[in-house]
C-alpha distance (Angstrom), angle and dihedral (degrees) to the residues before:
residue distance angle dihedral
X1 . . .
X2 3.73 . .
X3 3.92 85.4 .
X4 3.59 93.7 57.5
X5 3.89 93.9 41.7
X6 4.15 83.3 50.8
X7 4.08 88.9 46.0
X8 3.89 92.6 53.9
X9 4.13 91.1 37.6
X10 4.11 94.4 59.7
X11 4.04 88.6 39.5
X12 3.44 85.2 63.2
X13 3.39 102.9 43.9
X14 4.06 84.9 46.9
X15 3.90 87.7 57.1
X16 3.60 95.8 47.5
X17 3.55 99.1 47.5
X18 3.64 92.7 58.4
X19 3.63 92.6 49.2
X20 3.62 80.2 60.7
X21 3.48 98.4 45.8
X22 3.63 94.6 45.8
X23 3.89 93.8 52.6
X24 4.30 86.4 56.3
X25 3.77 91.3 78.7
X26 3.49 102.8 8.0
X27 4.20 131.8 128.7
X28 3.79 92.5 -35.8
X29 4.00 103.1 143.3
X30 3.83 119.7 -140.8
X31 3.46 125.5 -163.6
X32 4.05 128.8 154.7
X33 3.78 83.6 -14.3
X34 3.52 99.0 -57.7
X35 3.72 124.3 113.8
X36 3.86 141.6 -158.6
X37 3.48 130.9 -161.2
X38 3.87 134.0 168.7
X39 4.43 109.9 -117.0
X40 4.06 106.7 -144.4
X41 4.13 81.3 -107.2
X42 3.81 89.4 67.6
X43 3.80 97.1 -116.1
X44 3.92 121.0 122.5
X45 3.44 131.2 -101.1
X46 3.61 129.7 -152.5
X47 3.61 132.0 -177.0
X48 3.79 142.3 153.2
X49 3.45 133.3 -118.6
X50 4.08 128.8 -174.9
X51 3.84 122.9 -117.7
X52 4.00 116.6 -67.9
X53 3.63 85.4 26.4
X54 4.00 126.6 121.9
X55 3.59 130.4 -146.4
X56 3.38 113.3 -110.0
X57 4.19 129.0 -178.8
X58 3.98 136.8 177.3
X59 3.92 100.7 -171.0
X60 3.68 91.9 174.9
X61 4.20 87.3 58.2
X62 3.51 97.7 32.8
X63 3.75 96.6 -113.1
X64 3.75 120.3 155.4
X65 4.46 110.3 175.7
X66 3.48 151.2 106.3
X67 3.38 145.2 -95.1
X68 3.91 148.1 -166.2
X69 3.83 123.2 -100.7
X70 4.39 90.3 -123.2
X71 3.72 89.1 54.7
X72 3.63 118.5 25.1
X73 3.24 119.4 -163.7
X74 3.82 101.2 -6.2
């Protein structure tokens, strides 16, 4: 029993995570610096970001940035 509770407890946390991970460099539209993403409430959000920088978004933690092109996300 307390494998199988243990099995379906780390296949969660596996799913979630890559939800998360997903998100980092997910949809986020640049264009002249500006970028959009979608919040999980529906409403849009719009920040900038300077040149050589990516859009980067975590919905799920309320994160809204940017990034460089070497490291991603990080």
């Amino acid at each position: 029993m307390l494998r199988l509770v243990s099995a379906l407890a780390l296949a969660a946390a596996v799913v979630f995570s890559g939800s998360i991970v997903s998100g980092a460099m997910s949809d986020a539209v640049a264009g002249k610096g500006v970028c959009t993403k979608k919040t999980i409430g529906g409403k849009v959000k719009k920040w900038t970001c300077k040149s050589g920088q990516i859009c980067c978004s975590m919905p799920l933690l309320g994160y809204f940035g940017c990034g460089s092109k070497t490291m991603g996300c990080l």
